[in-house]
C-alpha positions as CSV (number, residue, x, y, z in Angstrom):
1,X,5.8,-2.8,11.8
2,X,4.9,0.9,10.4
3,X,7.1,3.9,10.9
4,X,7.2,7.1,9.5
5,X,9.9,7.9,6.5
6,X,13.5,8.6,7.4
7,X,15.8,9.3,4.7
8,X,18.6,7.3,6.6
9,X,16.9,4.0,5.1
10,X,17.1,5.2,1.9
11,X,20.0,3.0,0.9
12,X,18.5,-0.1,2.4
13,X,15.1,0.1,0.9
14,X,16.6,1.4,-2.7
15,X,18.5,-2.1,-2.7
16,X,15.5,-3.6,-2.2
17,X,13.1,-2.3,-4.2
18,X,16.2,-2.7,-7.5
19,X,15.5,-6.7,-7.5
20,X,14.4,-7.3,-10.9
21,X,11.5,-9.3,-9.8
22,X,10.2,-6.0,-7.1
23,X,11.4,-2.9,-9.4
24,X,8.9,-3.1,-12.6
25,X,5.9,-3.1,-10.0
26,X,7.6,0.0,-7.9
27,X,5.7,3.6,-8.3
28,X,9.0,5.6,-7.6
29,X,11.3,4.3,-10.0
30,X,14.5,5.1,-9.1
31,X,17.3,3.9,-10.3
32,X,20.5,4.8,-8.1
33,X,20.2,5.3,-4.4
34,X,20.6,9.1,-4.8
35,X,17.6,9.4,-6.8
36,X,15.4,7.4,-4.5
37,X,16.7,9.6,-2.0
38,X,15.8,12.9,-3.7
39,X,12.5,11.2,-4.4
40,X,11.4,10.0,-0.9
41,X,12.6,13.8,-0.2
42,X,9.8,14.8,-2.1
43,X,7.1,11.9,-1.2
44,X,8.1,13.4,2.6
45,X,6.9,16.9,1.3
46,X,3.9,15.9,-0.3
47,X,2.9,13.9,2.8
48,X,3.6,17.2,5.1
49,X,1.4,19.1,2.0
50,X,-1.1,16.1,2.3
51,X,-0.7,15.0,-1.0
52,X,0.0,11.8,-0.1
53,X,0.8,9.5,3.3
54,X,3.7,7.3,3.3
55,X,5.4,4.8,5.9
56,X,8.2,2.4,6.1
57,X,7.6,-1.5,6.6
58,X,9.5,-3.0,9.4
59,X,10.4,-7.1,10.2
60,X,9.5,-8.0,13.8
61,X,13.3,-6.5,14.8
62,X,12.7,-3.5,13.0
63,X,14.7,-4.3,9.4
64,X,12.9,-2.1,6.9
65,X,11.6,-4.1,4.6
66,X,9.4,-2.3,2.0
67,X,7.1,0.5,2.0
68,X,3.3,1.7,1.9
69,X,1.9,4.7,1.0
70,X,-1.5,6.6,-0.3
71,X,-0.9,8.5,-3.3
72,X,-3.4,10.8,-5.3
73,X,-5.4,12.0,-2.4
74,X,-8.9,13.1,-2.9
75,X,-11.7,13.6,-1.2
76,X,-11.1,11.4,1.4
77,X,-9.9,8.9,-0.9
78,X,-6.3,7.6,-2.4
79,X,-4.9,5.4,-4.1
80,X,-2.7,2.2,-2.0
81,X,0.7,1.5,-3.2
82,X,3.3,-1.1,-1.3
83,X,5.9,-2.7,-1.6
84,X,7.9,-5.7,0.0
85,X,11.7,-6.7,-0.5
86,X,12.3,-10.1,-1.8
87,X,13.5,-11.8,1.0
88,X,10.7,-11.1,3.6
89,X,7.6,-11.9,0.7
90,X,5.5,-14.8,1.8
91,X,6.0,-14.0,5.1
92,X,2.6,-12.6,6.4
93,X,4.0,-8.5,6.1
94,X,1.8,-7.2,3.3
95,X,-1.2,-8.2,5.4
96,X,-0.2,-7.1,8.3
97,X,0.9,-3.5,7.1
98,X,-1.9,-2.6,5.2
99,X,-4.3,-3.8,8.4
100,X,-1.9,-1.4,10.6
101,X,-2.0,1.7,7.5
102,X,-5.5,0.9,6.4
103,X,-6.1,1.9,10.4
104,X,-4.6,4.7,10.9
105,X,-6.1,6.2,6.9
106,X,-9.7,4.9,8.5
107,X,-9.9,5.8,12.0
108,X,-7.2,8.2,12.5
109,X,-7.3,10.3,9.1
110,X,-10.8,9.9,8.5
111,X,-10.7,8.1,4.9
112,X,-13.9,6.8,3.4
113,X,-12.2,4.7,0.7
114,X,-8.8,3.7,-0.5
115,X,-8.4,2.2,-4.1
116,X,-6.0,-0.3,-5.5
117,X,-4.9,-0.2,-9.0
118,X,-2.9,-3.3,-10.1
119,X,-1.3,-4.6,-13.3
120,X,-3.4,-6.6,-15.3
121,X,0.4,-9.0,-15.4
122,X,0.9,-8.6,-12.2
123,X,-1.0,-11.9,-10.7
124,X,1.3,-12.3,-7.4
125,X,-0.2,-8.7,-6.6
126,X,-3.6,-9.4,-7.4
127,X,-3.8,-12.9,-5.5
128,X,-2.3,-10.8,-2.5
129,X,-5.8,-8.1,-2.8
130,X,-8.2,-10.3,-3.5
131,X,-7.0,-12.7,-0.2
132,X,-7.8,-9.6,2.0
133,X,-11.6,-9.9,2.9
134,X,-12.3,-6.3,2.9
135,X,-10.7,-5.8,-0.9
136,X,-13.5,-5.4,-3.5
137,X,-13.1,-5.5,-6.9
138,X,-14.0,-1.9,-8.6
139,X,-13.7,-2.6,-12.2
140,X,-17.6,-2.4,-12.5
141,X,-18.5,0.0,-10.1
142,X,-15.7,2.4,-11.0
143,X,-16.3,2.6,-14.2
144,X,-15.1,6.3,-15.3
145,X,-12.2,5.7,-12.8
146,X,-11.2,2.7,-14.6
147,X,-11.1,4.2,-17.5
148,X,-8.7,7.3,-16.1
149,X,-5.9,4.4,-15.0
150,X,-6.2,2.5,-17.5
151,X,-5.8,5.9,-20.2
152,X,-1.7,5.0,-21.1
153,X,-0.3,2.0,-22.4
154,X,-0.5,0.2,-19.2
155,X,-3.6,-1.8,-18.1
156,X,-4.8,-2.2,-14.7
157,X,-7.5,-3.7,-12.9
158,X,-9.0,-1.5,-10.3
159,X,-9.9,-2.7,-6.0
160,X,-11.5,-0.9,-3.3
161,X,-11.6,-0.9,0.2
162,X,-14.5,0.8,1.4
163,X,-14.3,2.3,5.2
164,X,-17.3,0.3,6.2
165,X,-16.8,-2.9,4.7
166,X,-12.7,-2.7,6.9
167,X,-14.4,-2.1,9.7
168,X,-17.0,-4.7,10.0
169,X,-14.5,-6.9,8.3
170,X,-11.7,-6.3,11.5
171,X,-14.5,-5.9,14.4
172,X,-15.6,-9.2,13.7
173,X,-12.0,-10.8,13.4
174,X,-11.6,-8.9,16.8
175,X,-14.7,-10.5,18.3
176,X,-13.7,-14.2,17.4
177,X,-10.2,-13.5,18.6
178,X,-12.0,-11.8,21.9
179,X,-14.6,-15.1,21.8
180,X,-11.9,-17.7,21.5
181,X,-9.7,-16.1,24.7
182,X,-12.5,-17.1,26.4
């Protein structure tokens, strides 16, 4: 489902990630497969620099599909960006990858918080947050940092995931899946 970046898949996720209706929504915005080469070259350095953590988004046969990544590290916190091709939307992969990255950022890396921030037109992004259970809204109690993404011409509305609120959220969907093997 998650594998570390590889510029080999360069060309398959840059054709991807050029579909008119997954580009405007896309942080690195490249626009040949060169460029998105050079600049997954660079997102690879500034994850060995820990700037930033990145991973590739795999089908169930291993078909990169999209990408996640934590950008802007800070004290223990960053900000969540992914993205899924077209033709595997709707299919249950955004969920499952950010359960698998939001894993490895809480309980492997040691993160206390990871932040969302979302275009205010971007509802199909927004729907897809607020149906995780552990995905806050931050708008209010992020005021200042609101206020910092929301500085250019583009709006956003800010989420959280707080460490805690993840983990209580997946122990008890691992209990009920425990209590109903029973």
């Amino acid at each position: 489902m998650l594998k570390k970046r590889e510029l080999v898949e360069c060309n398959e996720l840059y054709e991807l990630l050029s579909h008119p209706t997954v580009f405007p929504y896309v942080r690195q915005k490249a626009t040949s497969a060169d460029e998105y080469w050079f600049m997954t070259k660079q997102l690879m350095e500034e994850e060995a620099a820990g700037a930033a953590i990145s991973r590739t988004i795999t089908d169930d046969w291993g078909q990169v599909i999209g990408t996640i990544s934590l950008f802007d590290i800070q004290d223990g916190a960053g900000f969540l960006g992914t993205w899924i091709g077209l033709p595997f939307q709707g299919m249950g992969y955004n969920q499952k990858a950010k359960h698998d990255f939001l894993s490895e950022l809480f309980f492997e890396l040691d993160f206390q918080t990871v932040f969302l921030r979302i275009r205010e037109e971007n509802v199909k992004s927004q729907k897809a947050a607020t149906k995780l259970p552990y995905v806050v809204e931050a708008n209010d109690t992020h005021p200042t940092l609101l206020e910092q993404i929301n500085a250019g011409e583009k709006k956003f509305k800010l989420y959280q995931i707080p460490r805690d609120l993840f983990y209580l959220v997946t122990a008890n969907a691992d209990a009920d899946a425990a209590h109903e093997a029973m």
